[in-house]
MIMAR-441789 format. One record per residue (C-alpha): residue number from 1; residue in one letter; chain; x, y, z. Coordinates in Angstrom, 1 decimal. Example, Ala and Ser with C-alpha at 12.3 -4.5 7.8 and 13.67 -1.06 7.14 Angstrom:
2
{1; A; A; {12.3; -4.5; 7.8}}
{2; S; A; {13.7; -1.1; 7.1}}
***
This chain:
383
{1; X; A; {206.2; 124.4; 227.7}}
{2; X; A; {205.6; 122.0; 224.7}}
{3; X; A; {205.0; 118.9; 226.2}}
{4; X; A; {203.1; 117.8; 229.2}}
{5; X; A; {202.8; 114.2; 230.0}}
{6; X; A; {200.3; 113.1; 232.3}}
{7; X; A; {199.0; 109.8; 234.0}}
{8; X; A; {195.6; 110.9; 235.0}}
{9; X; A; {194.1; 114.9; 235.0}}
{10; X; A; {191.9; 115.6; 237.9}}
{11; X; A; {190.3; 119.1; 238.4}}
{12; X; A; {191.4; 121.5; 241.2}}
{13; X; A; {188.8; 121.4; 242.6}}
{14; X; A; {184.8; 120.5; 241.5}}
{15; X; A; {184.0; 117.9; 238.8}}
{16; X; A; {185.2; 120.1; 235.4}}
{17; X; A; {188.7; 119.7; 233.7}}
{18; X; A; {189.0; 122.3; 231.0}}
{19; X; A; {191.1; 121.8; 227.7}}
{20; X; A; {192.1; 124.7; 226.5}}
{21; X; A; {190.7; 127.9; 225.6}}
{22; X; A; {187.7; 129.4; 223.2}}
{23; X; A; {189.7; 129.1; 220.0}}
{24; X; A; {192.4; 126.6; 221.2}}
{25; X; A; {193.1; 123.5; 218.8}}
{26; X; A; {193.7; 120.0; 220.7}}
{27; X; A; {195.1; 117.7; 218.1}}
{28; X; A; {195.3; 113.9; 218.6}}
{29; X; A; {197.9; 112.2; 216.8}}
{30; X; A; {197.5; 109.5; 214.4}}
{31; X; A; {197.5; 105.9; 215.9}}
{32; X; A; {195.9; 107.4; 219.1}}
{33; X; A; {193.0; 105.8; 220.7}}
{34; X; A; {191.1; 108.1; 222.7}}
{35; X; A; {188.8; 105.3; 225.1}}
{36; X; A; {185.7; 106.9; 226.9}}
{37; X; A; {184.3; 104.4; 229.2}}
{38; X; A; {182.1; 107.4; 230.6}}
{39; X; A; {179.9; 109.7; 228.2}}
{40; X; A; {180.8; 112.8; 226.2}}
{41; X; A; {178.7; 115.5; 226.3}}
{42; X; A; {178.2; 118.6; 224.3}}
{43; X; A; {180.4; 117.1; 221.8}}
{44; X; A; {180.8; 118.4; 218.2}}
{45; X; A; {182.9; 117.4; 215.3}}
{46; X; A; {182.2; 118.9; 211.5}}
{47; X; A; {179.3; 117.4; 209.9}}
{48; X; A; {178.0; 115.7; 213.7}}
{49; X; A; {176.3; 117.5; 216.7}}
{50; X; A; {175.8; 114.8; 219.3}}
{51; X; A; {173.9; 115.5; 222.1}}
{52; X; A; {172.6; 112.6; 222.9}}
{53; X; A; {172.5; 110.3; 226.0}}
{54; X; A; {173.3; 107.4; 224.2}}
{55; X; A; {174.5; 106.1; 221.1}}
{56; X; A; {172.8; 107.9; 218.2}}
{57; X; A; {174.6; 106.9; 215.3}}
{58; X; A; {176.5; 103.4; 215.0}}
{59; X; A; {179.0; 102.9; 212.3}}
{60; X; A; {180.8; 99.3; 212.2}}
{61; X; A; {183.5; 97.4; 210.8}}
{62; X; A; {182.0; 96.5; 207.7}}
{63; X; A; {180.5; 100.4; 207.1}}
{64; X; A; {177.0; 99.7; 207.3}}
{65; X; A; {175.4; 102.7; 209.2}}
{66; X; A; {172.9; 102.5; 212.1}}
{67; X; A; {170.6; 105.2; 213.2}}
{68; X; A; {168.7; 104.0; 216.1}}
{69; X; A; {170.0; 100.6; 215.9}}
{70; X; A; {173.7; 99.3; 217.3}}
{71; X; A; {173.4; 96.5; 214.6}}
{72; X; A; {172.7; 97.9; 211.4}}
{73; X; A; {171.9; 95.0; 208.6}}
{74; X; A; {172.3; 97.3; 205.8}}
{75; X; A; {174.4; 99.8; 204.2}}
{76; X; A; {172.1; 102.2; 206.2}}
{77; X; A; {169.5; 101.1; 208.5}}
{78; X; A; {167.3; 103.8; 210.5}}
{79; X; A; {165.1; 102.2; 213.3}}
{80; X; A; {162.7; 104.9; 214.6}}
{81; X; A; {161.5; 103.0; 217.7}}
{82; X; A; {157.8; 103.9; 218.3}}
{83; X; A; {157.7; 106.7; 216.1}}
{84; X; A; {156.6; 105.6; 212.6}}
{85; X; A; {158.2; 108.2; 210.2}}
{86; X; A; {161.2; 107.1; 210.3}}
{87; X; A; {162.9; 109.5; 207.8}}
{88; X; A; {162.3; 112.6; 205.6}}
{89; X; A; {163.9; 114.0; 202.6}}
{90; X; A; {163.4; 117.5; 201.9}}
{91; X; A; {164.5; 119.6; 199.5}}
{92; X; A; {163.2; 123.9; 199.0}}
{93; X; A; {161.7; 124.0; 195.6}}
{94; X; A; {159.2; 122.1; 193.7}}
{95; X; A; {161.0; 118.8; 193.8}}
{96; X; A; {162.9; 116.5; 196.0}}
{97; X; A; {164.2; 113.6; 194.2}}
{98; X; A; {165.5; 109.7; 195.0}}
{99; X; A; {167.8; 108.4; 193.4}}
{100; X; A; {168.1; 104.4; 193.2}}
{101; X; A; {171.6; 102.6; 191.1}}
{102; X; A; {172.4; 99.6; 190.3}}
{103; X; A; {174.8; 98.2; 188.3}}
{104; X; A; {172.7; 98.4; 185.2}}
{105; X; A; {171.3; 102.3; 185.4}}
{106; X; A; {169.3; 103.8; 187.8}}
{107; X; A; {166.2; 105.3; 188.4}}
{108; X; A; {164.3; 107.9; 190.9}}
{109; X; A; {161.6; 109.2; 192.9}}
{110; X; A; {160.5; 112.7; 192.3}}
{111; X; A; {158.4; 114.4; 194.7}}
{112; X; A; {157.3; 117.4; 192.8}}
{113; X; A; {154.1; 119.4; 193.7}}
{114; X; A; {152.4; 117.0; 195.8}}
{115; X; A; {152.6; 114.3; 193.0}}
{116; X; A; {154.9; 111.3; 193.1}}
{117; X; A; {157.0; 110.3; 189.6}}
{118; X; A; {158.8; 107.4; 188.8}}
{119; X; A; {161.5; 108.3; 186.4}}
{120; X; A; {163.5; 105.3; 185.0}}
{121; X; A; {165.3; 104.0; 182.4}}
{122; X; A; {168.6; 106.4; 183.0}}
{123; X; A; {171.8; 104.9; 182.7}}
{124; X; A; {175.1; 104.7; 185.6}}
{125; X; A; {175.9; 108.4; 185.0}}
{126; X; A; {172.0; 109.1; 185.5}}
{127; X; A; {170.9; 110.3; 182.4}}
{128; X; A; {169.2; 109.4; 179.4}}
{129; X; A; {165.6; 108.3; 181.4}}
{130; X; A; {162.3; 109.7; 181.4}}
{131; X; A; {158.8; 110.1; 183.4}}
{132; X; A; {156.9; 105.9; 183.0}}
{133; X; A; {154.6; 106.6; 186.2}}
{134; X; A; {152.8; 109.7; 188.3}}
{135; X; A; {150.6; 109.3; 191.3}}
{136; X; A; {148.9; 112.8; 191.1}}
{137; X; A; {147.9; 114.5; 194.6}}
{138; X; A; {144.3; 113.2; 193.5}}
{139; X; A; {145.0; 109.7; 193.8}}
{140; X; A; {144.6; 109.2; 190.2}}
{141; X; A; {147.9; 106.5; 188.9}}
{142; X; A; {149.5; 107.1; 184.9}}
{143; X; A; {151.3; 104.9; 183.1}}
{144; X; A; {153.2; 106.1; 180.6}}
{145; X; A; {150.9; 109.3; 180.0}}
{146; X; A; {150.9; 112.6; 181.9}}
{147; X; A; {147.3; 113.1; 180.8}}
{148; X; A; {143.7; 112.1; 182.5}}
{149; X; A; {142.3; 112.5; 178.7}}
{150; X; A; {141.7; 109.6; 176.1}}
{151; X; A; {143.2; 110.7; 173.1}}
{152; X; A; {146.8; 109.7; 174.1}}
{153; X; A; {148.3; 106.1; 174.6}}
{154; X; A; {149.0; 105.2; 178.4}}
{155; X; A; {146.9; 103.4; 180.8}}
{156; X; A; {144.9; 105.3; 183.6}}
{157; X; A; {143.6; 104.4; 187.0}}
{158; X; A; {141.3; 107.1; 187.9}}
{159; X; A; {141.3; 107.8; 191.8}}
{160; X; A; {139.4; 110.9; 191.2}}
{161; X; A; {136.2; 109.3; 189.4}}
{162; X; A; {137.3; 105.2; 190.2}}
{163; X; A; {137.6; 104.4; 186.7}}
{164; X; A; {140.2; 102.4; 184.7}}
{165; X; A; {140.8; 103.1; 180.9}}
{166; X; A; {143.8; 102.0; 178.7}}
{167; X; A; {144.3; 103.4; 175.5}}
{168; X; A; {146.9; 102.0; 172.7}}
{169; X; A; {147.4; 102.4; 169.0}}
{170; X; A; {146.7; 100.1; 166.6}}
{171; X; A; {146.9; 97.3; 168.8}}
{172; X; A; {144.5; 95.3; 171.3}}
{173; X; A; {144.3; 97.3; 175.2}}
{174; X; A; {143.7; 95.0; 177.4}}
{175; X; A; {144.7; 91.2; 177.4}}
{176; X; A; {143.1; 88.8; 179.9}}
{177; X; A; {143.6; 85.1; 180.4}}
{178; X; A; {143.0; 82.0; 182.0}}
{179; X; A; {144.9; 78.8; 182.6}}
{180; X; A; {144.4; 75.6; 182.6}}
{181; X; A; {140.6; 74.6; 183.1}}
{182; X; A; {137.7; 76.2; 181.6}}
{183; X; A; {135.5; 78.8; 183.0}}
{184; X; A; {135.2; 82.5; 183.8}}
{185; X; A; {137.7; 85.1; 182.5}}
{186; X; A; {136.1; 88.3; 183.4}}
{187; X; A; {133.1; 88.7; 186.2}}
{188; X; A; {130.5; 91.2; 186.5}}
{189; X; A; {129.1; 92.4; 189.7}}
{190; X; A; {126.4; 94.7; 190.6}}
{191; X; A; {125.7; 96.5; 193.7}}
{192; X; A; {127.8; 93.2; 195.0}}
{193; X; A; {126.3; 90.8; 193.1}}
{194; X; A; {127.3; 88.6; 190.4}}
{195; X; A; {125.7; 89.6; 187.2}}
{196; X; A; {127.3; 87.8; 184.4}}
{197; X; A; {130.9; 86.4; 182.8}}
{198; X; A; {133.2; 86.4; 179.9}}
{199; X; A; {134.6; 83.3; 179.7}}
{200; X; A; {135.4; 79.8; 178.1}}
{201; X; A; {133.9; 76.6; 177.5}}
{202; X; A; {134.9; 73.3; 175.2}}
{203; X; A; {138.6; 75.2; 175.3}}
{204; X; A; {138.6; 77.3; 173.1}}
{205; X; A; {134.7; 78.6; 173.0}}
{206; X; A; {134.3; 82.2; 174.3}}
{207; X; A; {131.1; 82.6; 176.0}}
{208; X; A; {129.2; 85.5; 177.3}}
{209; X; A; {126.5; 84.8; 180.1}}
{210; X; A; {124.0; 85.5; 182.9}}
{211; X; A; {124.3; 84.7; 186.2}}
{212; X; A; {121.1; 85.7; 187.4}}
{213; X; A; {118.6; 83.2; 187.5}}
{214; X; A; {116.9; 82.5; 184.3}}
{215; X; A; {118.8; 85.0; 182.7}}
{216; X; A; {120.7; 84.0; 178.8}}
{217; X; A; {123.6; 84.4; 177.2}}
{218; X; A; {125.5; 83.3; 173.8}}
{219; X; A; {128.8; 80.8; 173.3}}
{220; X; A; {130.9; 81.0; 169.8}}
{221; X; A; {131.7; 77.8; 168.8}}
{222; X; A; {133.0; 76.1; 165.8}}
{223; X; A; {130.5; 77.8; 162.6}}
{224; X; A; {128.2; 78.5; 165.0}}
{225; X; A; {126.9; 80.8; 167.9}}
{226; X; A; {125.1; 78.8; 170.4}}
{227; X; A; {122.4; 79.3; 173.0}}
{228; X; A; {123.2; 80.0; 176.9}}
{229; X; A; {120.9; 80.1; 179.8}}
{230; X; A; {121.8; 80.3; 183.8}}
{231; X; A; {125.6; 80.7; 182.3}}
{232; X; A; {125.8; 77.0; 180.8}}
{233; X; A; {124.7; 75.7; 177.3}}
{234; X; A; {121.0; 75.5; 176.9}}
{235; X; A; {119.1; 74.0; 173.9}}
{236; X; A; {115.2; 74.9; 173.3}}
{237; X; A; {114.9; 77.3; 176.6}}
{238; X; A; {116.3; 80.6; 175.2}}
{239; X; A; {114.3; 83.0; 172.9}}
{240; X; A; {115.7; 85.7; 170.1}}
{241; X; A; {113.8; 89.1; 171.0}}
{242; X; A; {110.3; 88.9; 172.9}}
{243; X; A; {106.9; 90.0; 172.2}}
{244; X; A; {107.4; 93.7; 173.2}}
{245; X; A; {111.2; 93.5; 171.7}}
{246; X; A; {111.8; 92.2; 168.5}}
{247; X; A; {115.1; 91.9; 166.0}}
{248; X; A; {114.5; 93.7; 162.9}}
{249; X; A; {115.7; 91.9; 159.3}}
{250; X; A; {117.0; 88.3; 159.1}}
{251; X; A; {119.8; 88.0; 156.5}}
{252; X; A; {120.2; 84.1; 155.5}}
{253; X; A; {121.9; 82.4; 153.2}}
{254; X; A; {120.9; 79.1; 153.8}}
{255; X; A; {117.8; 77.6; 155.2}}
{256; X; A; {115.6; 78.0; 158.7}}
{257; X; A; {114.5; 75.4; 160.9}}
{258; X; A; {111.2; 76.1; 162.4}}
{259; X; A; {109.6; 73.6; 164.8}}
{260; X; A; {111.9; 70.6; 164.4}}
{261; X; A; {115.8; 69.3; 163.2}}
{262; X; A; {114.9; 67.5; 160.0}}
{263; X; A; {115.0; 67.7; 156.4}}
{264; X; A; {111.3; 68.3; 156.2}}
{265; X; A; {111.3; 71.3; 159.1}}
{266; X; A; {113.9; 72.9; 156.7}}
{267; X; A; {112.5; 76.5; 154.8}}
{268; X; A; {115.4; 76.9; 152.6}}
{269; X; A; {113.3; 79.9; 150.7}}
{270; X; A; {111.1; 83.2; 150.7}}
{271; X; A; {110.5; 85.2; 148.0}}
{272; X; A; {108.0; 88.3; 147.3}}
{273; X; A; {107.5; 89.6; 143.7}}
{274; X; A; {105.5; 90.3; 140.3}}
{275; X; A; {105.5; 88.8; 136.8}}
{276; X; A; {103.5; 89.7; 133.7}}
{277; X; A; {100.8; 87.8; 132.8}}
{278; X; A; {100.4; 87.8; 128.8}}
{279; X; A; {97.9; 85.4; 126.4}}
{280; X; A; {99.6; 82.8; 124.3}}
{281; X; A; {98.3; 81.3; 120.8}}
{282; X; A; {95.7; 84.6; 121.2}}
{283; X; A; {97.1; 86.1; 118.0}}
{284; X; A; {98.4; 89.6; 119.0}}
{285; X; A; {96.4; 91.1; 121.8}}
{286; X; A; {96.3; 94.9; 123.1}}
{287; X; A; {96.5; 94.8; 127.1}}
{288; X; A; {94.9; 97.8; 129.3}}
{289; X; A; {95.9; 95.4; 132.6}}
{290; X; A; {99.0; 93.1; 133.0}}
{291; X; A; {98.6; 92.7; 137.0}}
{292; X; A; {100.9; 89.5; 138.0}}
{293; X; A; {101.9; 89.0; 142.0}}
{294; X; A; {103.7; 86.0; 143.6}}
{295; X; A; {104.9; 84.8; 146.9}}
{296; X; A; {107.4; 81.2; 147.1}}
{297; X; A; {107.9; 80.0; 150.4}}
{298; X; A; {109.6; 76.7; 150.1}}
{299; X; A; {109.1; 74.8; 146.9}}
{300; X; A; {105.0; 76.3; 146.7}}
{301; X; A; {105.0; 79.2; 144.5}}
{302; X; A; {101.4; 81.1; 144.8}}
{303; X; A; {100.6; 83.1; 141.6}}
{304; X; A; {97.8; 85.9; 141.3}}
{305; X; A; {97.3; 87.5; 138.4}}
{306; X; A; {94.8; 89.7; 136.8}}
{307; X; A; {95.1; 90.1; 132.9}}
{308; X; A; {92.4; 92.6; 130.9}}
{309; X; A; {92.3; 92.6; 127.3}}
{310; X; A; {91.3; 93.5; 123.6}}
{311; X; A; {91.5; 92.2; 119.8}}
{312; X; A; {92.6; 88.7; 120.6}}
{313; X; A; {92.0; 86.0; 118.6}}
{314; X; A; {91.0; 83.1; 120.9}}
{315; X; A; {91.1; 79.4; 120.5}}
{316; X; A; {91.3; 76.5; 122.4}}
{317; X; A; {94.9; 76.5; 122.8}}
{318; X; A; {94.9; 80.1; 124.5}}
{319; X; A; {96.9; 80.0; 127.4}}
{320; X; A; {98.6; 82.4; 130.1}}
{321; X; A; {102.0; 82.3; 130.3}}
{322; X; A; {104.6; 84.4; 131.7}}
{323; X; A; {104.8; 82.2; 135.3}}
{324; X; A; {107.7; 83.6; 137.2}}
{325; X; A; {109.1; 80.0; 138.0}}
{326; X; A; {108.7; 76.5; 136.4}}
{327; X; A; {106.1; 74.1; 138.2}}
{328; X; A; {107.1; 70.6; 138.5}}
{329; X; A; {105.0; 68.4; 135.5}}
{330; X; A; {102.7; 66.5; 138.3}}
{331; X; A; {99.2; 67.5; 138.4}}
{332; X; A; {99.1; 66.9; 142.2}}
{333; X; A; {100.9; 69.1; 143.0}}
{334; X; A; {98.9; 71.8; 141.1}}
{335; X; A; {95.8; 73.5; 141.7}}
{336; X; A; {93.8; 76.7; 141.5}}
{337; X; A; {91.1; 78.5; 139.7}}
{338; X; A; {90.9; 80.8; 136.4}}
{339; X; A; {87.5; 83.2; 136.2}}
{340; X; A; {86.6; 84.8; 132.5}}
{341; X; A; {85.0; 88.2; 135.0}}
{342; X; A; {81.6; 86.5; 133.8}}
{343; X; A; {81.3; 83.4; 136.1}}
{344; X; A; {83.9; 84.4; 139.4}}
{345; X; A; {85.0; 80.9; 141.1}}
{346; X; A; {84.3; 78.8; 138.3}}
{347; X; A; {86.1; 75.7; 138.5}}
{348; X; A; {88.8; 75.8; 136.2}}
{349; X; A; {88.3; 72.8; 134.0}}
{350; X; A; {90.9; 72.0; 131.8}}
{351; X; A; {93.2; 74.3; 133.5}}
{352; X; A; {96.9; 72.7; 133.6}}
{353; X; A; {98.4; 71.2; 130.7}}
{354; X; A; {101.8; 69.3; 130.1}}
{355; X; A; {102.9; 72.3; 128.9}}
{356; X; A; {103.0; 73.5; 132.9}}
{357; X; A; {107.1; 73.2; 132.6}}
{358; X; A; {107.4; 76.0; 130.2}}
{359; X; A; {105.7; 78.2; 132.5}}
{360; X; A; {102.4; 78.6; 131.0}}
{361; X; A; {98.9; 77.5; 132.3}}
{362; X; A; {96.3; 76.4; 130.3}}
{363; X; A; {93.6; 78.7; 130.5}}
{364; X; A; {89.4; 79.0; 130.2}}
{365; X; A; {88.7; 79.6; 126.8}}
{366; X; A; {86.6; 82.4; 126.2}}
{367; X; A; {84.2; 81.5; 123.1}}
{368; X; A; {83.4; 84.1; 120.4}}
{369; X; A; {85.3; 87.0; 122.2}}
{370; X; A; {88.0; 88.9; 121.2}}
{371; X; A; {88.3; 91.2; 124.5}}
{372; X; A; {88.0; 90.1; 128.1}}
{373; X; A; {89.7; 89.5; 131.1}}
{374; X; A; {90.8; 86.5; 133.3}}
{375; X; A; {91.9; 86.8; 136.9}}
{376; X; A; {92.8; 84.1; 139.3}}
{377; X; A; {95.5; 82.1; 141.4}}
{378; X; A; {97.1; 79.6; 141.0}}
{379; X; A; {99.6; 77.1; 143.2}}
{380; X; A; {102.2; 75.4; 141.7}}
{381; X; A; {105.7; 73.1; 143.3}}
{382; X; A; {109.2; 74.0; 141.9}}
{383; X; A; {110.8; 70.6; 141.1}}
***
């Protein structure tokens, strides 16, 4: 028999019709719609085992593929119901890898070891990219390294020890910013309180300060680094070291204020040193002692000296010369005293001269002596 045309097939008896027999084909022609208003169980087709009791895979007329769903929005939409994984990809090795393509390369996801890697920058044909991102097992994230260590470029968010480090060659790691309005860039907190900023002020002034009550800080402005206290400019409250912490050495250039704004508050010098204290119109004098100190702080020069001597020829005119600065030609603004070693503290009478410019002072003559000393100090002002 080769053809069998049938309106309706109805078993002989039960509820079974059988098709065929264990290795039997049944072939159904093209153009033939074969309508189920019922349910098919037990059915199999290559690639699909349905047992299901109701619809477990939806595919419609545009192609988009529902599991779970009869509606599927997407190429492929899976809806899990109530159970929240709603699909796994598995492979049997080390890795089971993603792959995600666009018109303009494509990337993937590799699952290898327990860590997750983002490989990107591969082309259509998928090749050509490389590793820019790991999540490690240990919850650490790299970008652009493979390494926890800081002798390579990349940027590190350490899960393991909750630290953050980036690390670049010979450029700047980090760049931070704020828009618009001034104020705080970067905040510091300890043990959940605020502690301090890094920030801007006067738009373009970057400031680093306390929060903390009573607590200082410094802003770089335009020449000049100003003072800071409770996180907002501060003048006279702030103080450079403390009693029991001090800065060590000052280097200036130009002058100090101390105790006031103006001209006159201004020391604009300090200066430590020696100078050789020699006799003058004394004919030619052998020295054993040429002792000569000075300090200058300001315009006021204080000069000691001690000057001991032999085969001198003395007069009048015998003067000590060899001041390390030249005094200012007014007499009030000169003063000090001159002893021979004979008569200490004697008032030195005759002492200056208008000759004080060329850096000599008139001395005590010593009469009928050719050997001696003098000793003494003497103030004078620089013009």
């Amino acid at each position: 028999m080769s053809e069998v045309r049938v309106n309706k097939l109805s078993p002989r008896s039960g509820t079974t019709v059988t098709l065929g027999d264990s290795g039997d084909t049944i072939t159904i022609p093209s153009g033939v719609t074969l309508a189920n208003s019922g349910t098919f169980t037990n059915f199999q087709s290559t690639g699909i085992d349905d047992n299901a009791t109701s619809t477990a895979i939806t595919i419609d007329s545009s192609e988009r593929v529902g599991i779970g769903t009869a509606s599927p929005a997407v190429s492929l939409h899976v809806n899990s119901g109530t159970v929240n994984a709603t699909s796994i990809f598995e492979s049997t090795d080390a890795n089971s890898i993603v792959w995600l393509k666009d018109s303009g390369g494509s990337m993937n996801l590799d699952s290898e070891s327990g860590n997750l890697k983002f490989n990107m920058g591969y082309d259509t044909s998928f090749s050509g990219g490389s590793e820019r991102m790991r999540i490690e097992s240990s919850g650490n994230v790299l970008i652009n390294t493979t390494s926890t260590t800081l002798t390579n470029e990349g940027i590190r968010l350490r899960g393991d020890s909750n630290i953050i480090n980036a690390i670049r060659d010979s450029n700047p790691s980090l760049y931070i910013g704020r828009n618009t309005t001034d104020g705080s860039i970067g905040r510091f907190y300890k043990d959940g309180a605020i502690v301090g900023d890094i920030g801007v002020n006067n738009s373009d002034n970057l400031y680093i300060g306390g929060d903390a009550s009573n607590h200082s800080g410094i802003e770089f402005a335009s020449l000049s680094v100003l003072p800071r206290n409770n996180n907002a400019l501060s003048s006279n409250s702030v103080d450079l070291g403390s009693s029991s912490v001090l800065w060590q050495d000052a280097y200036l250039s130009g002058g100090l204020y101390v105790g006031g704004t103006g001209t006159a508050n201004k020391l604009d010098d300090y200066e430590e040193g020696t100078w050789t204290p020699a006799l003058v119109n004394g004919g030619s004098p052998s020295y054993s002692t040429q002792d000569g100190k000075y300090t200058k702080i300001g315009r006021m020069v204080i000069c000691t000296f001690y000057l001991v001597y032999s085969s001198a020829s003395n007069s009048s005119s015998t003067r000590i010369s060899g001041l390390p600065f030249v005094g200012a030609d007014d007499p009030t603004t000169r003063q000090g005293y001159v002893s021979d070693g004979a008569e200490t503290n004697r008032t030195a009478d005759g002492l200056w001269s208008t000759s004080i410019s060329t850096t000599a002072i008139q001395a005590i003559r010593v009469q009928n002596s050719s050997s001696g000393n003098y000793q003494g100090t003497v103030i004078i002002f620089t013009s």
